[in-house]
N, C-alpha and C positions, 0 to 999 in steps of 0.2 A: 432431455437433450444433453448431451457429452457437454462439458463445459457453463454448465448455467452459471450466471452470477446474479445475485440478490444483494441488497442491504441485510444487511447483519439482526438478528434480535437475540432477545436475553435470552431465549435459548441455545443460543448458539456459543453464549460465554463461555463454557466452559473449555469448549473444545478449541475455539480463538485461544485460549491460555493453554489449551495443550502448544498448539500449534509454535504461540508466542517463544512456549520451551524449549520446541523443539529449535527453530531459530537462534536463539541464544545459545542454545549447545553448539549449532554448529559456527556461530561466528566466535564465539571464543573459545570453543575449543577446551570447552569442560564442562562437567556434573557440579560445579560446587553450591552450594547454598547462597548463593548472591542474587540469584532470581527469586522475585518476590513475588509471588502469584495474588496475594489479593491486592496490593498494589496495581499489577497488570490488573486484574480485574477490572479495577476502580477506574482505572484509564480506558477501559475500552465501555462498561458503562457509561462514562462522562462522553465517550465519541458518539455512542449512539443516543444521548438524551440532548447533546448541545446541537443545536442549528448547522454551527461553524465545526461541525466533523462532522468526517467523510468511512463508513467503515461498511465494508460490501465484503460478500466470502466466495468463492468460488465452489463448486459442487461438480464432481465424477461417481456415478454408480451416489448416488445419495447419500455421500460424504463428503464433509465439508474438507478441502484439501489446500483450498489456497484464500489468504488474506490479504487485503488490502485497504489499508488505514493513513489516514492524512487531516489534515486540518486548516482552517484556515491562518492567517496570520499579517495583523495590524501592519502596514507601515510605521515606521517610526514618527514619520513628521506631516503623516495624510490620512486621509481616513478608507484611502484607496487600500487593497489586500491582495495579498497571493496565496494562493494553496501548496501545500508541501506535504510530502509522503510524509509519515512513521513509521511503515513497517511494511514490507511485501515481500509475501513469502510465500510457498509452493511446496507441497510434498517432496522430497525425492524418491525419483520416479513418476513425476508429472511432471518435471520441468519440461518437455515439449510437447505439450499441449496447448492448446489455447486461451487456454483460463487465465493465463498472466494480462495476455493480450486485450480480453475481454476486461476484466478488472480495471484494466488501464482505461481503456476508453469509457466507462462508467465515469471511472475519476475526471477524466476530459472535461465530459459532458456535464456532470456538475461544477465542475470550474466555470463550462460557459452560461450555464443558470443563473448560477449564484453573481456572475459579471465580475470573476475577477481579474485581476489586472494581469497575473503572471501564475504564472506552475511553475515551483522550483523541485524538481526529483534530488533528493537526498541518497535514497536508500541505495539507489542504483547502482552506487560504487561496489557495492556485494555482490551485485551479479554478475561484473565478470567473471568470477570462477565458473559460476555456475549455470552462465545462462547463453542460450548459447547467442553469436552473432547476429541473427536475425530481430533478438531483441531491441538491439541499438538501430538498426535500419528501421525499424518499425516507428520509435522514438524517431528519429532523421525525417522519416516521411509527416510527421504530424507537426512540422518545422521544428525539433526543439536541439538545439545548440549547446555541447559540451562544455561548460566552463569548469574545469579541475575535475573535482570529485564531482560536480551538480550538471544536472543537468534542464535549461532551462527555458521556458520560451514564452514570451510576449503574446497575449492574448485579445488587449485594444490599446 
């Protein structure tokens, strides 16, 4: 089916670290040697080995095209928690598809599994270039509320 999304496995690391490259090219806007691949490696192994990460890929024609990585994260002075993006990302030339969408609500849904407290989207502020309007209404309809760059919503 157009659009699948799964959780992530080790064999899928590598191409999550193409993917991750490719992201980082285009948010800064260079080739340089500052991207650490087995680094990212090791970070997207620890999401998929830890309980508290969240890391699903999205699939068109049985390639892996779109990512989506989060985790959870301790309050400071409770032992209550919220989850938050790390990365999501999309071929270009898939960005209107459905796979973000789908991705998204996988992330939801283990936010409501796992009973956490809040979703804070981080990443989001990248996709206004890129993504089109529909994205934020879709986020709007699932209650979650703009604050600055984040985007965030109360879950109980």
């Amino acid at each position: 089916m157009p659009g699948d999304v799964r959780p992530a496995e080790y064999a899928d690391i590598q191409r999550i670290c193409d993917l991750g490259f490719q992201m980082y090219k285009e948010s800064s806007g260079t080739e340089d040697e500052k991207f650490d691949f087995q680094l990212f490696a090791t970070h997207v192994r620890d999401l998929i080995n830890h309980p508290g990460g969240f890391l699903w890929v999205g699939i068109e024609d049985e390639e892996i095209v779109a990512v989506f990585a989060g985790q959870t994260v301790e309050y400071f002075f409770t032992k209550d928690f919220y989850v938050t993006d790390l990365m999501v990302y999309n071929v270009p030339g898939n960005r209107r598809s459905f796979v973000i969408a789908r991705l998204f609500r996988a992330f939801y849904e283990w936010a409501e599994q796992i009973k956490a407290k809040e979703i804070q989207l981080t990443a989001v502020y990248g996709w206004k270039e890129s993504y089109p309007p529909k994205v934020f209404r879709y986020l709007k309809r699932f209650g979650f509320k703009q604050n600055g760059f984040i985007y965030n919503r109360m879950m109980r």
